[in-house]
C-alpha positions in Angstrom: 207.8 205.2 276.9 206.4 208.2 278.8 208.4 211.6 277.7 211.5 210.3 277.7 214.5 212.6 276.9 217.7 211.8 276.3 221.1 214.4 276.5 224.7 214.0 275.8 226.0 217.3 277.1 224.2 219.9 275.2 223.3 218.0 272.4 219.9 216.4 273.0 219.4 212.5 271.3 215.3 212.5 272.4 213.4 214.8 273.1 210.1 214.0 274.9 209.4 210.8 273.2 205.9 209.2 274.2 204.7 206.0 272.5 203.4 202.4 273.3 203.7 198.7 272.0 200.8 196.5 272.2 201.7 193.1 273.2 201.5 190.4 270.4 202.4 193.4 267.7 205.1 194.4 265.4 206.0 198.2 266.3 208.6 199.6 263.8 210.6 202.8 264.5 211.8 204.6 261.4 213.5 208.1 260.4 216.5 209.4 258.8 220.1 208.8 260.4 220.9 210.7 263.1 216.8 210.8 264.1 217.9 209.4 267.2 216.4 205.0 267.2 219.8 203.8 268.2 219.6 206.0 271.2 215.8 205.3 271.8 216.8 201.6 271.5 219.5 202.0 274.0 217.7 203.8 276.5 214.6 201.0 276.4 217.3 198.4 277.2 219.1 199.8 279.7 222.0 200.7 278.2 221.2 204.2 278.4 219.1 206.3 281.6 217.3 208.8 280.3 217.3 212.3 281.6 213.9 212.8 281.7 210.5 210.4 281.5 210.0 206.9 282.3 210.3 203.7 280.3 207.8 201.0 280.9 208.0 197.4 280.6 205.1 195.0 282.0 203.6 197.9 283.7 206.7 198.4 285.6 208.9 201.7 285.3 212.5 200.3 284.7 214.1 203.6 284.6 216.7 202.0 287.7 216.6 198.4 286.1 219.8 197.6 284.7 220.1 195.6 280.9 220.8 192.3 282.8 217.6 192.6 284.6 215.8 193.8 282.1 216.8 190.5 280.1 215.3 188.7 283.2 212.3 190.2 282.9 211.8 189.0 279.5 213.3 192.0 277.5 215.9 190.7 274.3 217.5 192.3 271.8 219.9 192.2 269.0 222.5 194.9 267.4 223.0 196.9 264.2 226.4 195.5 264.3 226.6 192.1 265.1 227.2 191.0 268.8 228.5 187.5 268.9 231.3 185.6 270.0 233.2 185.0 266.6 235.5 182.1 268.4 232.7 180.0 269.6 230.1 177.6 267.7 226.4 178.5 266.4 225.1 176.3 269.3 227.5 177.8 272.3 226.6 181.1 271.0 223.1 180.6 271.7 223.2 179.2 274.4 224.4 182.2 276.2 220.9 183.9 275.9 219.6 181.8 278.6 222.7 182.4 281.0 220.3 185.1 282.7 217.9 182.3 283.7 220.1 179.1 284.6 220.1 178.6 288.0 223.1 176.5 288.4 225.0 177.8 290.9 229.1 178.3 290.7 230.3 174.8 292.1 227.3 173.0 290.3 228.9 174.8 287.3 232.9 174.0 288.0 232.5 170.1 288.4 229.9 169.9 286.2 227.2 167.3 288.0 223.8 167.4 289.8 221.8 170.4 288.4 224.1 172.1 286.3 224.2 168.5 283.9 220.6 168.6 283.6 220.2 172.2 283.1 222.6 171.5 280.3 221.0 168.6 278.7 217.6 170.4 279.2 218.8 173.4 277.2 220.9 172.5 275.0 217.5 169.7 273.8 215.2 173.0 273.8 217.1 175.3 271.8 218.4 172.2 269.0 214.2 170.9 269.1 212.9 174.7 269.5 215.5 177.2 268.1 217.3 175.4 265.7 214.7 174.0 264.4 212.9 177.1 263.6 215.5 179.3 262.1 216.7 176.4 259.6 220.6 176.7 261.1 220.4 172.8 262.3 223.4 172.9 259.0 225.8 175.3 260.8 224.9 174.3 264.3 228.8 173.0 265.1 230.3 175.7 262.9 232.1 178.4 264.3 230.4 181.8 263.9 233.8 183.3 262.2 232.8 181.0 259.2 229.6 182.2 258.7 228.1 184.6 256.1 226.8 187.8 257.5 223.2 186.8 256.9 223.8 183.3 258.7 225.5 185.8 261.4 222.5 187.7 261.8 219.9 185.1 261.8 222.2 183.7 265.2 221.8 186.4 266.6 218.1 186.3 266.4 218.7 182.7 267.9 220.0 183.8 270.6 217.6 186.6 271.6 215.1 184.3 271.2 217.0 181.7 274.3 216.7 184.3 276.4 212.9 184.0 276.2 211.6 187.1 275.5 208.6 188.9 276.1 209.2 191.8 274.3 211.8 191.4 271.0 214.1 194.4 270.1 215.3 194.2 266.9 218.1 197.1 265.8 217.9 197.0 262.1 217.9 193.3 261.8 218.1 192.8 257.8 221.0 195.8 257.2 223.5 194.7 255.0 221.6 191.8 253.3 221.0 190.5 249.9 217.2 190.0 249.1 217.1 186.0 249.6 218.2 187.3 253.0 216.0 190.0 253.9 213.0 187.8 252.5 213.7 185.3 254.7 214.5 187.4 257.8 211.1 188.7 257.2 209.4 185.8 257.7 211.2 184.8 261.0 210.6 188.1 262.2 206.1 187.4 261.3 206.7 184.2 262.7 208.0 185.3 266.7 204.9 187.1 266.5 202.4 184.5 265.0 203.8 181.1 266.3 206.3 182.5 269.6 203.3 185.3 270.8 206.7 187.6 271.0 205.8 191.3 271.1 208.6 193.1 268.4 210.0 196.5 268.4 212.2 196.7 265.4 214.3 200.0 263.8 215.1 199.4 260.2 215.7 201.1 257.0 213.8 198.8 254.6 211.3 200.7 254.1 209.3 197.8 252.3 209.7 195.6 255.2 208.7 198.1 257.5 205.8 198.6 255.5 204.8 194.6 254.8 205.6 193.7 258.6 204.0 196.4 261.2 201.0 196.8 262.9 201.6 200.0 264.0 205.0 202.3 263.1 206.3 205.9 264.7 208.6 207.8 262.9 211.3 210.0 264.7 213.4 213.0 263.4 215.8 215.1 265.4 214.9 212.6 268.4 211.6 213.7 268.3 208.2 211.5 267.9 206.4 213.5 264.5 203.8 211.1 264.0 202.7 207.4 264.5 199.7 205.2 263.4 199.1 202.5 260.8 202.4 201.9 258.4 199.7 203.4 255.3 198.6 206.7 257.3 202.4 206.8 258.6 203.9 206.7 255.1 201.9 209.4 253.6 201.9 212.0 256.4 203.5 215.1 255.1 205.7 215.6 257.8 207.7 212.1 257.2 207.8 213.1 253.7 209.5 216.1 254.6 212.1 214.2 257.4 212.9 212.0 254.6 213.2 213.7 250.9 212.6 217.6 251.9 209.7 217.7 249.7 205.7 217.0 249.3 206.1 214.1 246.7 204.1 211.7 248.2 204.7 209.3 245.0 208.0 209.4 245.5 208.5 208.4 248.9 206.4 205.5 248.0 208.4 204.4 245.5 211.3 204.8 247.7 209.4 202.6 250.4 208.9 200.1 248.0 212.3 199.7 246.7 213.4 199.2 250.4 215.8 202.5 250.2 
């Protein structure tokens, strides 16, 4: 992102927000509510147009690029509130990541033959061997996402990001809401994208202890505004984050609040 602002009206979400993500890292994106990561989130994937400044993917300014091409390019992501289809099966959800790159065409599609059959068979062979596999859901793959607990929920949705074979991952505070069996073993999906997939991550969240165990590199925004970035150590005790978060100097404090996950 290259000074990117963002306005509703008068108010003013981001203001002049420069920072990058190396490929192959985890990049976390913290600050209090109302700092303004939803809207930075939104405005990466397309869902917003900035009002100022570029956004980058691949080298390419996307500022014009709508979501859908965006996902083309290689750009997932999931939602703070969970985004799937509540009617439909673990399996068919998932599936639908990769509608951006199925080439079946519309007849192909409505008789069901030729190309669309294999493209089918080939997908849904990937996803059970690849997906499935990997996010230990091979259980609930024939269930119907309405059933599901909200960590199951959340760990499909991260399934099917991850059909839509990303390049870059965008995770909007992906362990919200969970117990700690949950979160624990969110975390070490999320390590292994990176690691095992090569999936660059940009993740908001909360948890300040997973933010902490997880990043490479983390940037901290208050009042939509970048105050400081670096390693998660140097980024945790600068005084101004201290500040954003508790109002005070008490660099203890806001450790132990990191650790906790608060």
């Amino acid at each position: 992102m290259d000074r990117v602002s963002l306005s509703f009206g008068g108010v003013k979400a981001l203001s002049n927000v420069s920072f990058s993500v190396k490929e192959g890292s985890i990049t976390s994106v913290i600050g209090p509510n109302g700092a303004g990561k939803t809207s930075l989130f939104n405005s990466i994937s397309g869902f917003y147009k900035p009002s100022e400044g570029d956004v980058r993917f691949l080298g390419e300014n996307v500022n014009k690029i709508t979501a859908p091409e965006r996902a083309e390019r290689g750009m997932a992501r999931t939602f703070q509130n969970i985004a799937l289809f509540k009617g439909m099966t673990v399996l068919d959800n998932i599936k639908l990541g990769r509608h951006a790159h199925l080439k079946t065409n519309v007849l192909d599609a409505l008789f069901y033959f030729g190309r669309a059959r294999r493209e089918e068979c080939e997908l849904r062979r990937e996803i059970e061997e690849r997906i499935i596999d990997f996010l230990e859901i091979d259980h609930i793959r024939n269930q119907s996402v309405a059933n599901l607990s909200y960590g199951l929920q959340k760990r499909v949705e991260l399934a099917r990001a991850l059909a839509m074979q990303p390049k870059i991952l965008l995770l909007d505070e992906p362990v919200a809401g969970m117990n700690r069996e949950e979160t624990e073993d969110m975390a070490r999906f999320i390590l292994d994208v990176k690691e095992e997939w090569g999936v660059t991550v940009l993740m908001v969240e909360h948890d300040m202890g997973l933010v902490m165990d997880l990043s490479d590199h983390v940037v901290c925004l208050n009042f939509g505004k970048v105050i400081t970035e670096g390693l998660p150590g140097d980024v945790q005790a600068h005084p101004d984050v201290i500040s954003a978060y508790l109002g005070s100097g008490d660099v203890a404090a806001l450790r132990k609040k990191f650790k906790e996950g608060k």
